[in-house]
C-alpha positions in Angstrom: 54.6 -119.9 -78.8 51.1 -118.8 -78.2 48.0 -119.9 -79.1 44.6 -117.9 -79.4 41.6 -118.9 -79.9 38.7 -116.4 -80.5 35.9 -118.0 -81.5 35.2 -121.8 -81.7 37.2 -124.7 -81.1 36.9 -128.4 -80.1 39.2 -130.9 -79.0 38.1 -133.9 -78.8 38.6 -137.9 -78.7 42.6 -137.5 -78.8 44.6 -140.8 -77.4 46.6 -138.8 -75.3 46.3 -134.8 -73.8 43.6 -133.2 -75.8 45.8 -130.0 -75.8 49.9 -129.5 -74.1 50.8 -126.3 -73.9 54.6 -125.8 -72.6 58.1 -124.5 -72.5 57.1 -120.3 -71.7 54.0 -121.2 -74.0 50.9 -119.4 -74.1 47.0 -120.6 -74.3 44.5 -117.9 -74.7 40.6 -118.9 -75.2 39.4 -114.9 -75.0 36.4 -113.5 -77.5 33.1 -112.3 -76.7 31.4 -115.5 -78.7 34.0 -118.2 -77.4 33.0 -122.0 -77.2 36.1 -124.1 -76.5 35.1 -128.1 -76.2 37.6 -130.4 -74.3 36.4 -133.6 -74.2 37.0 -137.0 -74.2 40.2 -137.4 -74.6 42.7 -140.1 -73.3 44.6 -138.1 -71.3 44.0 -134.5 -69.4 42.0 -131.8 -71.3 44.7 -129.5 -70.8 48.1 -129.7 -69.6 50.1 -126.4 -68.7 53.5 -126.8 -67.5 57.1 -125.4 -68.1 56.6 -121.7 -67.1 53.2 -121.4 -69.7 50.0 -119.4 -68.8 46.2 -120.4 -70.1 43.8 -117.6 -70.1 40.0 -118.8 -70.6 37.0 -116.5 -70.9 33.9 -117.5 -70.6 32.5 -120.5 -73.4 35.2 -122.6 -72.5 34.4 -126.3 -71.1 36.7 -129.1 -70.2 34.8 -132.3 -70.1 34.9 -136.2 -69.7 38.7 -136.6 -70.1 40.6 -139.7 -68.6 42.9 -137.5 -66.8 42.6 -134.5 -65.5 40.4 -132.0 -67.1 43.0 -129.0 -66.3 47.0 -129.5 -65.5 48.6 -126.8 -64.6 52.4 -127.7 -63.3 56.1 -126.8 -63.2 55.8 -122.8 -62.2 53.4 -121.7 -64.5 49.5 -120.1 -64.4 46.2 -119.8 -65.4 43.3 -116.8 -65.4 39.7 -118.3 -65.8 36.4 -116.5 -65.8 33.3 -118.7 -65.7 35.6 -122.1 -67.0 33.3 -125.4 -66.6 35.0 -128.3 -65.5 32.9 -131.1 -64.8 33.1 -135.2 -65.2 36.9 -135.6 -65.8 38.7 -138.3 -64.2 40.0 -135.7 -61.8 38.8 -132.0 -61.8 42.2 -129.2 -61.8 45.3 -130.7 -60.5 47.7 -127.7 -59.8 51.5 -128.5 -58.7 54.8 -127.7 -58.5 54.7 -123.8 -57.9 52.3 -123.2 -60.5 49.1 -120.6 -59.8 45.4 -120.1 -60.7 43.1 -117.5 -60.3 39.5 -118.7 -60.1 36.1 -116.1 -61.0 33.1 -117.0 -61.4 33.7 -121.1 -62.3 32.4 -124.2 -61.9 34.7 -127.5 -60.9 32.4 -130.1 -60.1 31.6 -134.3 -60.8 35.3 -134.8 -61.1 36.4 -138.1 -59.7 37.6 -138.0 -56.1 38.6 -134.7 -56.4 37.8 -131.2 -58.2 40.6 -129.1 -57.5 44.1 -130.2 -56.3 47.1 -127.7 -54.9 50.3 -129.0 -54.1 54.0 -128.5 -53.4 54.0 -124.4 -52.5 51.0 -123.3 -55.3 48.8 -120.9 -54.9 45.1 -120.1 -55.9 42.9 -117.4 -55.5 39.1 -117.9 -55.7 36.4 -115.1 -56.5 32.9 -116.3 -56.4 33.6 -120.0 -57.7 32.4 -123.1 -57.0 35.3 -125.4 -56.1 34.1 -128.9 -55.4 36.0 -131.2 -53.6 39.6 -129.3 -52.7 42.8 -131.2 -51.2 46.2 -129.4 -51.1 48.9 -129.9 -48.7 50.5 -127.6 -46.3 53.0 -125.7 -48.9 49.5 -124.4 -50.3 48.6 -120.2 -50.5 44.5 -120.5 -50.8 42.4 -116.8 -50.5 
């Protein structure tokens, strides 16, 4: 399945994930006037897991949820260009072979931690503020 988003969207005040994408799924938050809201919801922002991808351009925010703003888990990946995330319970948790390339964002004022990489993930950052980080050893970080 696959989901695109081109313009506006907001997500917001859900009991549970604001938005799960999974099973070989796809997210994509692309257009030139893009404002994606996710915030406030009960659980993460946005989970990603199950071999899925997220692509987000720049407009997109993930904001004030009671999980993590950004899961991204079980072998799968996300592209972000100038993504916000900023006062979520915890920032971006990746896990579980899953990978992220990082330009130009911001994870900030997220709980005890911004960004989390663990069990043999990878992440590449290009110009972005990061945070807080904690990975363990199985971790690829450039």
């Amino acid at each position: 399945s696959v989901l695109r988003v081109k313009s506006a969207l907001t997500v917001n005040g859900n009991q549970g994930l604001g938005i799960e994408v999974g099973r070989n799924s796809t997210l994509s938050c692309r257009g030139s006037e893009l404002s994606v809201q996710i915030m406030e919801n009960a659980g993460s922002g946005i989970g990603i897991y199950q071999q899925s991808v997220g692509r987000f351009d720049p407009g997109t925010q993930i904001t004030a949820n009671v999980g993590d703003g950004l899961l991204i888990a079980n072998n799968s990946s996300v592209y972000a260009r100038e993504l916000s995330v900023n006062g979520n319970s915890r920032g971006v948790q990746i896990d579980d072979g899953s990978s992220a390339i990082f330009s130009g964002c911001t994870l900030n004022s997220n709980g005890p931690v911004d960004l989390g990489v663990y069990f043999g993930s990878r992440v590449t950052n290009n110009a972005s503020d990061l945070g807080i980080v904690n990975s363990d050893t199985t971790v690829l970080m450039r």
